[in-house]
N, C-alpha and C positions, 0 to 999 in steps of 0.2 A: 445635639450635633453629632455627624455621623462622620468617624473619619478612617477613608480608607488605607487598609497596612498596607505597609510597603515592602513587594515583594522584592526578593532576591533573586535573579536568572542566575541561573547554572550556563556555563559554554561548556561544548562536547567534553573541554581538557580537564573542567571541573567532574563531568559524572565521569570519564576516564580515568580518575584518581580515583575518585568515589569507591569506584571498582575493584581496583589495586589497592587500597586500604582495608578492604574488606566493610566500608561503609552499607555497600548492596554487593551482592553477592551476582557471583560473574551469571550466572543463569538466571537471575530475578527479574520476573517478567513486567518488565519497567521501559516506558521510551519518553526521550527527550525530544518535547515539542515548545518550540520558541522559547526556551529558557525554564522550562515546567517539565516536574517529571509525573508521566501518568501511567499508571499503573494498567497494565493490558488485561484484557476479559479472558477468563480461561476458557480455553479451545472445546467447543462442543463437538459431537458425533458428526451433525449436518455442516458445522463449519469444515474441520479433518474431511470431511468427503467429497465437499467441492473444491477445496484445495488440490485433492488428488485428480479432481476431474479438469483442474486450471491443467496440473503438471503434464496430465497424459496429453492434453488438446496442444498444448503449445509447444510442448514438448516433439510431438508427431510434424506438426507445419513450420517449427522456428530452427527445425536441427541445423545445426553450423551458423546460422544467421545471427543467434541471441543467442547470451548466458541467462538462465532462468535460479531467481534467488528466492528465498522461501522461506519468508519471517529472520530477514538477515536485514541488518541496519545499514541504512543509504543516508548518508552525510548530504544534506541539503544548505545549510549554516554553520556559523559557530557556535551556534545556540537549537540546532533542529537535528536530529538523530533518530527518527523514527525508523520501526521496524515493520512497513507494510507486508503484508500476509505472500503477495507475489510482487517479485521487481526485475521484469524484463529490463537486462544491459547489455551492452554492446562486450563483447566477448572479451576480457584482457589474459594476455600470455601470463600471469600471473595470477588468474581468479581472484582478483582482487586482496590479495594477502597482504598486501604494505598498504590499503585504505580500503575502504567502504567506496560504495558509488556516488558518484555526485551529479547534480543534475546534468550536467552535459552526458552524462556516461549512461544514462537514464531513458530509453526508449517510450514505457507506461510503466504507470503502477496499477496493482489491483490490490482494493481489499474485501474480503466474503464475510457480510454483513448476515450473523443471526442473530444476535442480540447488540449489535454495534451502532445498526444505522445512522443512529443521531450522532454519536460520536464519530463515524467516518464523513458524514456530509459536515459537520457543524464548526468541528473542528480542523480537520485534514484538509477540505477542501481549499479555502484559504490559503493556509499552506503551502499543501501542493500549488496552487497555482500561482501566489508570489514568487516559490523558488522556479518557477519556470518548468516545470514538467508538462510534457507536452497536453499529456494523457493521462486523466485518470478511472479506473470503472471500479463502482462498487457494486457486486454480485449480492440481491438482498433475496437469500434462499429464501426466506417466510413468504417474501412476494411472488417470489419466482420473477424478477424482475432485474434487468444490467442497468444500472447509471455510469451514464456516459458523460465526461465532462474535458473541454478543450478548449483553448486558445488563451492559454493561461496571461494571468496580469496580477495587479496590485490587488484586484478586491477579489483577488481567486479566480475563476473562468468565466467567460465571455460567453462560453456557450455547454448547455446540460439539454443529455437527452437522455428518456427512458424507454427502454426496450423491455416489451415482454417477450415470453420466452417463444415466439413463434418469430421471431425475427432473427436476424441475423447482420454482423455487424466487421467491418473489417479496420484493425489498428490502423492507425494514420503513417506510420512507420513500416508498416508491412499490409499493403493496398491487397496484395494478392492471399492474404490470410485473412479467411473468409471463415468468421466462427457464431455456428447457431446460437444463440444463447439456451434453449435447452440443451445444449452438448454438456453445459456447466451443471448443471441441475440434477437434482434426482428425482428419475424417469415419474413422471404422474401416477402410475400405476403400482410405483413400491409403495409400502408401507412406512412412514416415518421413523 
């Protein structure tokens, strides 16, 4: 007979102490999902590049409209603290200094999937779409490929779409931002 352990969830206030104890260490690349802490993939070359090619795109079309955050932790529960790669929010007079963002504060999320994929759809997607985010895209450079995913509920989104990179695709929050999805990408013609 096989019997399953019984695990313990951590709430934010619990890996918060964590922190301030010196338990994990304030830069330890660690994010809390649904009471589980898991341990973040280290940032590759092609990952860091289309990061920088999210910041300069949205950066250029959202100026004044969004605060754009960048592998900074958005409070979704008492038990959910992940740190997605970009977190388009609505602007606060305080850059968020007294809290993290929380879904209502929450426009999209993006994460840029090189070695992640399975772990951003498998996991996060549920997630994300119980906590109510409207929007999520995951950028899968190896494909060259945007998942699109929206109308968030209980068993996660309602609706996934996948764009290759000849398409182009605009936020549900900002109709008029209109982004290729090779804008994200690096160009066919570099070298890896």
């Amino acid at each position: 007979m096989t019997i399953a352990p019984e695990l313990r969830s951590l709430s934010v206030q619990d890996y918060r102490r964590m922190v301030e104890a010196g338990i994990l260490a304030a830069d330890e690349r660690v994010e809390l999902i649904e009471g589980q802490l898991y341990t973040m993939a280290a940032k590759g070359t092609a990952h860091s590049a289309a990061v920088t090619r999210i910041d300069r795109v949205l950066s250029q079309r959202l100026a004044g409209r969004a605060l754009l955050r960048f592998q900074d932790p958005v409070q979704l529960s008492d038990f959910s603290q992940p740190e997605p790669d970009v977190a388009v929010v609505h602007p606060d007079p305080l850059d968020y200094e007294d809290h993290h963002p929380t879904p209502q504060e929450i426009f999209w999320l993006i994460e840029v999937a090189d070695s992640t994929l399975r772990r951003d759809r498998d996991l996060k997607v549920p997630v994300y779409g119980r906590s109510g985010i409207q929007e999520y895209w995951i950028l899968d450079v190896q494909e060259r490929r945007l998942y699109v995913f929206r109308d968030p509920g209980e068993a996660g989104y309602g609706a996934e779409q996948i764009l290759s990179e000849q398409e182009a695709i605009a936020p549900l929050s900002f109709p008029d931002c209109v982004i290729q999805v090779s804008e994200l990408l690096r160009s066919p013609s570099t070298p890896a």
